[in-house]
N, C-alpha and C positions, 0 to 999 in steps of 0.2 A: 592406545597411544602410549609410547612409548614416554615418561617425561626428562627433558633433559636433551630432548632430538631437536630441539629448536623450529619444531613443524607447527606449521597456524593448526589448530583445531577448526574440523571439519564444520561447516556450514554458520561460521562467524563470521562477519563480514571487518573491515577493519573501518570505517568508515558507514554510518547512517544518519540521514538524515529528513527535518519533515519538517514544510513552510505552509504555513494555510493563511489565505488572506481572504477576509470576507466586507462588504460593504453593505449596509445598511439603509430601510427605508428608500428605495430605489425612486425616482424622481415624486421623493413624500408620496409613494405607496405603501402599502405595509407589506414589499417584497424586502428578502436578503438574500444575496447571491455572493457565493462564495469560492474558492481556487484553491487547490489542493497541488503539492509536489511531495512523492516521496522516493528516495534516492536512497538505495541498498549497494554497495561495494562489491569487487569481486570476494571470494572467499574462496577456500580449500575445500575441495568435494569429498576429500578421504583423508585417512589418517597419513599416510603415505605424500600429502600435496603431490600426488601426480596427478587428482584431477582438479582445476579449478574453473568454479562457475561464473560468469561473466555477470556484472554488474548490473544496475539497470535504473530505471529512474519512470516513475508513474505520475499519470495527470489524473485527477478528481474533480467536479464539479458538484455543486451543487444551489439550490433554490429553493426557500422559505416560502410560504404565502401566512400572513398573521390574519388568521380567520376571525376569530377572535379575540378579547386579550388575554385567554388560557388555550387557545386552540390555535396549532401549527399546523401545516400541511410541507412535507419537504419529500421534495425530489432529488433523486444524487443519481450518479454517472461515477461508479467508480472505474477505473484502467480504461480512461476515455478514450482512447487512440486503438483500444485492443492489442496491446504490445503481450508478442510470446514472453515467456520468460521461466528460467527455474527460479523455484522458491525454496528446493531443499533437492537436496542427495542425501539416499539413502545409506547410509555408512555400511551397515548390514547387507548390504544387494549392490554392490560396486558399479553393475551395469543398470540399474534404475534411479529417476530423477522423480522428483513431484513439483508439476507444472503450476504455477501462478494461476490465478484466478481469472478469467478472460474477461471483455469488457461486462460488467453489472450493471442495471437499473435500478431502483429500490424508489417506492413509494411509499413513507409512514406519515401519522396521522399523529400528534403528540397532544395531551392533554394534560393541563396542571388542573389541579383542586384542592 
């Protein structure tokens, strides 16, 4: 990149953001269930902004069980909707993109002591 050409730098987005809301103790259970948003801008694909990658905005979920009072059990849904998406242009290979992550499950087991 040239500096001085007043072009966005490739795969920055100009705008991100990320809102998570979770509620507790669910009808005085020892669940927590929680809501995820995360919001990426378009951005410039190459050095040139001739190509730019389209924006996009992700939903996450997830749910606690308090097994004990040091043992969690949490379930999550990440890209709940399964939205395509780029996540990066390769600057180096002008004709390839690297795809977003598709929708994920994840079950972990967490342990304090």
């Amino acid at each position: 990149m040239v500096i001085g050409t007043g072009n966005r730098p490739p795969n920055v987005p100009t705008w991100t953001a990320n809102l998570w809301t979770s509620y507790s103790n669910i009808a005085d259970l020892p669940f927590d269930a929680g809501f995820g948003l995360r919001f990426v801008d378009s951005r410039a694909g190459n050095n040139a902004n001739t190509l730019f990658l389209e924006g996009y905005v992700l939903a996450d979920i997830g749910l606690t069980y308090h097994v004990t009072p040091g043992v969690d059990a949490t379930f999550r849904v990440n890209n709940l909707f399964d939205k395509t998406y780029v996540n990066w242009a390769e600057v180096s290979y002008p004709s390839e993109v690297i795809l977003g992550a598709p929708r994920s499950v994840t079950f972990g087991l967490t342990m304090k002591f």
